[in-house]
C-alpha positions as CSV (number, residue, x, y, z in Angstrom):
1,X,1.8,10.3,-32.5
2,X,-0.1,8.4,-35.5
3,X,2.0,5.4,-35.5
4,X,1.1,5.3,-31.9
5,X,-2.6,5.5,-32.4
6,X,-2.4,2.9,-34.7
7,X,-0.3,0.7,-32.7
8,X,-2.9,0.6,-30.0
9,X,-5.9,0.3,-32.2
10,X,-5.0,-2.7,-34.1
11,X,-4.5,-6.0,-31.4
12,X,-2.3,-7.7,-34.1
13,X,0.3,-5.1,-34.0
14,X,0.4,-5.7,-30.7
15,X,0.2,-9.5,-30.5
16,X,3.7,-8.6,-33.1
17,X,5.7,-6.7,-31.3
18,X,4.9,-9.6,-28.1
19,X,5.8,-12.1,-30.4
20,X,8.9,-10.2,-32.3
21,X,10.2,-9.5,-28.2
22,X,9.7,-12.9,-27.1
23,X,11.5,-14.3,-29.9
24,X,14.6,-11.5,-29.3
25,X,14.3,-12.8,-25.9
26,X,14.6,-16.3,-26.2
27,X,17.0,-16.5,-29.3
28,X,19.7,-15.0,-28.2
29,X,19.3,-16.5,-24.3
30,X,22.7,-17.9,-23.0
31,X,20.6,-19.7,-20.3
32,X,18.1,-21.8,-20.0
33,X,15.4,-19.0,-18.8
34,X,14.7,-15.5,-19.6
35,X,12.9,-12.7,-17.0
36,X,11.4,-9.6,-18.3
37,X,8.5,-6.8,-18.2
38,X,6.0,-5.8,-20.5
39,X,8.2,-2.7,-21.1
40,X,11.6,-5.1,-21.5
41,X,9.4,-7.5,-24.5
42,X,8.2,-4.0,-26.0
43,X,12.2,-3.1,-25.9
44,X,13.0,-6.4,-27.6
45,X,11.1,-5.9,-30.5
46,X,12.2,-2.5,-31.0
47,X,9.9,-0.4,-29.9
48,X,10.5,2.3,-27.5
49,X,7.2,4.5,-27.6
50,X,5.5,2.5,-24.4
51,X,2.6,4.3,-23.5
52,X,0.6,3.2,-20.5
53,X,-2.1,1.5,-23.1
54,X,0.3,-0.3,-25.1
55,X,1.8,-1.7,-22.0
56,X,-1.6,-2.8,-20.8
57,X,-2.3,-4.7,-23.9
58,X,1.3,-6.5,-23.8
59,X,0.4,-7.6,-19.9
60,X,-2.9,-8.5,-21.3
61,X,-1.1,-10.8,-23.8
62,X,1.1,-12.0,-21.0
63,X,-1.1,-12.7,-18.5
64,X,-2.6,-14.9,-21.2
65,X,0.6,-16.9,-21.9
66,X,0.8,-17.4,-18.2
67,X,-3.0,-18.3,-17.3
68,X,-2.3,-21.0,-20.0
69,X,0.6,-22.0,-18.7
70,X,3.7,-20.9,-21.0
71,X,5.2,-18.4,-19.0
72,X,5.6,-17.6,-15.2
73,X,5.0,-14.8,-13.0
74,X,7.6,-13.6,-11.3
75,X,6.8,-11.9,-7.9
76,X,9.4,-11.9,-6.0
77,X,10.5,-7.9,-7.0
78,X,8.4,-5.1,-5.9
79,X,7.5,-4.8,-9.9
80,X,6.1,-7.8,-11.9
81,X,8.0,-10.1,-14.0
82,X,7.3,-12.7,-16.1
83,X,9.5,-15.7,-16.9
84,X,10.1,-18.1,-19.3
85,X,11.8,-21.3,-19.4
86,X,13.3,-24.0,-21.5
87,X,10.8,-26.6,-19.9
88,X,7.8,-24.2,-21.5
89,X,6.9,-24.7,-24.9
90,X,6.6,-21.4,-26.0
91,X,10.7,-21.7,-24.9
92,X,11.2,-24.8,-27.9
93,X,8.6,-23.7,-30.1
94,X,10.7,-20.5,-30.0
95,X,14.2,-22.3,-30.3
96,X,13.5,-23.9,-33.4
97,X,11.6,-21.4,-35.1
98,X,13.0,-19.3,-38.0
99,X,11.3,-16.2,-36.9
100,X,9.2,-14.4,-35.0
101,X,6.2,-15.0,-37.3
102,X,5.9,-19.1,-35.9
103,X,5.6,-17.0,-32.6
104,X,3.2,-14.7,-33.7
105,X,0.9,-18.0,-34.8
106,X,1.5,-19.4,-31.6
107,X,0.1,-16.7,-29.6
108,X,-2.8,-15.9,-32.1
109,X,-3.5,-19.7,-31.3
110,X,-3.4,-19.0,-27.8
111,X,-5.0,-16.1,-27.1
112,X,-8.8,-15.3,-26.6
């Protein structure tokens, strides 16, 4: 339970695991867009203790990316998506990045 605690009380960690998930996501991608949940990115990056409050802050960071343009919402299923593409880019920073870390500087950049 403390590593969960401090998951949620520090925004980095979170803004990590988004950008660890997103770069999982995108890497290994054998097309040219990638669909997924706050719970899916959390998955990505290894980390399977998704609380309701940790998924809130991952939407939050999401939402973000989106309102900003760099990813897409997905409605079309009863539960929300988001999507991102090779014509983002988050998609080419991510392609020619060496780790999740140029990721993690992208969204620090990004976010409010």
């Amino acid at each position: 339970m403390t590593q969960i605690t401090n998951i949620y009380a520090d925004f980095k960690k979170i803004e990590e695991l988004v950008a660890r998930g997103l770069w999982v996501a995108v890497k290994y991608a054998r097309g040219t867009c990638v669909s997924f949940t706050p719970k899916k990115v959390l998955e990505y990056a290894e980390f399977n203790d998704a609380i309701p409050v940790v998924l809130t802050l991952v939407k939050h960071i999401l939402k973000q990316l989106n309102d900003k343009g760099y990813l897409q919402v997905d409605n079309s299923r009863s539960i929300v998506r988001y999507r991102l593409c090779r014509d983002s880019p988050l998609w080419g920073l991510i392609k020619q990045s060496g780790g999740p870390e140029d990721v993690l500087n992208f969204i620090e950049k990004v976010i409010e």
